[in-house]
TILUM-998134 format. One record per residue (C-alpha): y, x, z. Coordinates in nm, 2 decimals, padded with zeros to 4 digits. Layout:
// TILUM-998134
+--------+--------+--------+
:      y :      x :      z :
+--------+--------+--------+
:      Y :      X :      Z :
...
+--------+--------+--------+
// end
This chain:
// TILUM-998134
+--------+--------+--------+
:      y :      x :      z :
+--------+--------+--------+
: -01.98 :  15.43 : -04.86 :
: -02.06 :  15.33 : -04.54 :
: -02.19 :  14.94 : -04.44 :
: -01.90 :  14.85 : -04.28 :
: -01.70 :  14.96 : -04.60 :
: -01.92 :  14.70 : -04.79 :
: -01.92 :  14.44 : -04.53 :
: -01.48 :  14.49 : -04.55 :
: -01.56 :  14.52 : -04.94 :
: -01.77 :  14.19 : -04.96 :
: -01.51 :  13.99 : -04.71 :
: -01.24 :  14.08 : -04.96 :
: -01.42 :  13.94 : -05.31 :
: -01.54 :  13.65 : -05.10 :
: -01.20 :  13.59 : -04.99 :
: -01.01 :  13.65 : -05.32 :
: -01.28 :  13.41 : -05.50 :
: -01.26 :  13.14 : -05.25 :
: -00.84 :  13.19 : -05.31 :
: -00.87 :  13.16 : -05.69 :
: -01.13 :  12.89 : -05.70 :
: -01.07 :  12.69 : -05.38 :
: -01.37 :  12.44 : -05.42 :
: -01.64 :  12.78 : -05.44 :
: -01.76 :  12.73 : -05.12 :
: -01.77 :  12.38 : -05.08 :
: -02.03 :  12.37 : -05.42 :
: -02.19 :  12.76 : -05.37 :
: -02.28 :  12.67 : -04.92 :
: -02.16 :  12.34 : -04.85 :
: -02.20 :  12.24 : -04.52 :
: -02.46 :  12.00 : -04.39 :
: -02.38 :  11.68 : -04.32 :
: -02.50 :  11.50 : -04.02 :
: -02.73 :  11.26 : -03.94 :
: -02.50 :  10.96 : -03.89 :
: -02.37 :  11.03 : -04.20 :
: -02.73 :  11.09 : -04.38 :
: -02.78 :  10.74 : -04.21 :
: -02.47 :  10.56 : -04.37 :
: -02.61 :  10.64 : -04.72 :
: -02.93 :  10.54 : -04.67 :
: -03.02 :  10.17 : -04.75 :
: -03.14 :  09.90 : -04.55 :
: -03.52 :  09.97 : -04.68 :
: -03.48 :  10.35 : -04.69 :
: -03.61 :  10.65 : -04.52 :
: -03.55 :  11.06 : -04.52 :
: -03.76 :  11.30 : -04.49 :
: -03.75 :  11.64 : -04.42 :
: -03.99 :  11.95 : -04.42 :
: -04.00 :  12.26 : -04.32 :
: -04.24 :  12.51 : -04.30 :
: -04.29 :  12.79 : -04.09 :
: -04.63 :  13.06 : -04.10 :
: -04.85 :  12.84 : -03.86 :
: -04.65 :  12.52 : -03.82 :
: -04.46 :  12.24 : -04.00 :
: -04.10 :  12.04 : -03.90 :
: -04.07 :  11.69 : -03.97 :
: -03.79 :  11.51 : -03.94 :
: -03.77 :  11.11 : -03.99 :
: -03.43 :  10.94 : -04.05 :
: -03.38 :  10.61 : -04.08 :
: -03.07 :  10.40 : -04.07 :
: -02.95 :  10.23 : -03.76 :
: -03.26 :  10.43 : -03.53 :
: -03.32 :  10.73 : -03.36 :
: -03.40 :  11.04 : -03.57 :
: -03.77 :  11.15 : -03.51 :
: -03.91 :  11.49 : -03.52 :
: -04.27 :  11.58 : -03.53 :
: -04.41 :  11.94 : -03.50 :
: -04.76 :  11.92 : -03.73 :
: -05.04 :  12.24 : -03.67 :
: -05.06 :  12.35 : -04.01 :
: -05.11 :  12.70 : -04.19 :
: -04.84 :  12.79 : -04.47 :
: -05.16 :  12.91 : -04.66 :
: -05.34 :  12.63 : -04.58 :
: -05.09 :  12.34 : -04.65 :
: -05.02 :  12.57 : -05.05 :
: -05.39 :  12.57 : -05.09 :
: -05.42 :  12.14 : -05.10 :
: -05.07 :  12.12 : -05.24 :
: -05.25 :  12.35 : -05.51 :
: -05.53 :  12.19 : -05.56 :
: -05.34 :  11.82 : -05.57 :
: -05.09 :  11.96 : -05.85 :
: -05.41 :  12.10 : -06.08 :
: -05.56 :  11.79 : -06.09 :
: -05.27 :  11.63 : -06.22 :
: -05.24 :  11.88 : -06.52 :
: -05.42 :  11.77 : -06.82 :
: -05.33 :  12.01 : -07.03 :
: -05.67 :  12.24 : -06.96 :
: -05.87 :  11.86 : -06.97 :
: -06.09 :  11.90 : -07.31 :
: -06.18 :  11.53 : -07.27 :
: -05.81 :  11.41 : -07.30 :
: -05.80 :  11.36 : -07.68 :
: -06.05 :  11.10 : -07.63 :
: -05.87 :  10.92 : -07.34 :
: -06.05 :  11.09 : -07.08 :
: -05.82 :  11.15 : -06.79 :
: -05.95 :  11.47 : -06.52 :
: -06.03 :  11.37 : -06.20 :
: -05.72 :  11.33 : -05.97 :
: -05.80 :  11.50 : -05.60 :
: -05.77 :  11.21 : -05.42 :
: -05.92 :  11.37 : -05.12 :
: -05.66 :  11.63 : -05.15 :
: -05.34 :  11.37 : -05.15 :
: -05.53 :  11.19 : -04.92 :
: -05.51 :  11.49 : -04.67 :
: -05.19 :  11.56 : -04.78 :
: -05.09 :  11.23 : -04.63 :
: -05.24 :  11.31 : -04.32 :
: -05.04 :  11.63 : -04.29 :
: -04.71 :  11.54 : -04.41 :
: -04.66 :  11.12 : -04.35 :
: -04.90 :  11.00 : -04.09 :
: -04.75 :  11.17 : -03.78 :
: -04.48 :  10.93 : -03.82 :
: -04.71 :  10.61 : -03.84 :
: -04.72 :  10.58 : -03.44 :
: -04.34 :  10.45 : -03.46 :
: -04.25 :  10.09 : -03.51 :
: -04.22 :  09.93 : -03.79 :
: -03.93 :  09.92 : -04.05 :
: -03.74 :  09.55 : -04.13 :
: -04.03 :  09.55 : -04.41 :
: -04.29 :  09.60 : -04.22 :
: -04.35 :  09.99 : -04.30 :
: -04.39 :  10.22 : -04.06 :
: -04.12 :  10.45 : -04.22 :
+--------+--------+--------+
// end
């Protein structure tokens, strides 16, 4: 069977699926919605924000109602930003912390977050601030 048989093959199940169950698509891909739309549901006091990471950089994306939406390109390793993320989720487990029967709590890597927040949320600090006074 050649690969255009399956591509004709594929279009045909897809097609025959979407004909017998008519909302498939809209719950298996459903399309993105916009940002004046994402900016309708968000509250007053609210903010979204988005991530995504590529091999040697990160995408941010602010969105907040009634303003601009902001993006932000960050310098950043995948490996490096999975080796903090890491390192911030292990010292929130306390299932390896012998000391936890007797109230003990581990060490949380406060450095870590703390970086973390430089990484991921203080590239957006430079804008103005929210009705409450945030920066988000």
């Amino acid at each position: 069977m050649t690969a255009q048989q399956l591509d004709r093959d594929l279009a045909e199940v897809a097609d025959s699926l979407l004909k017998a169950f008519p909302r498939y698509a809209e719950l298996a891909a459903p399309e993105p919605i916009g940002v004046e739309e994402v900016q309708q549901l968000l509250g007053e006091e609210e903010a979204l924000v988005s991530f995504f990471m590529l091999d040697d950089r990160l995408l941010v994306w602010l969105v907040r109602p009634g303003r601009a939406p902001v993006y932000r390109d960050v310098e950043l390793k995948k490996a490096d930003l999975a080796r903090i993320v890491s390192s911030v989720r292990a010292s929130l487990d306390q299932r390896r912390n012998q000391d936890l029967a007797s109230g003990r709590l581990a060490p949380f890597d406060v450095a870590g977050a703390h970086k973390l927040y430089l990484l991921l949320l203080a590239p957006l600090i430079t804008l103005p601030a929210g009705p409450s006074g945030t920066p988000f």
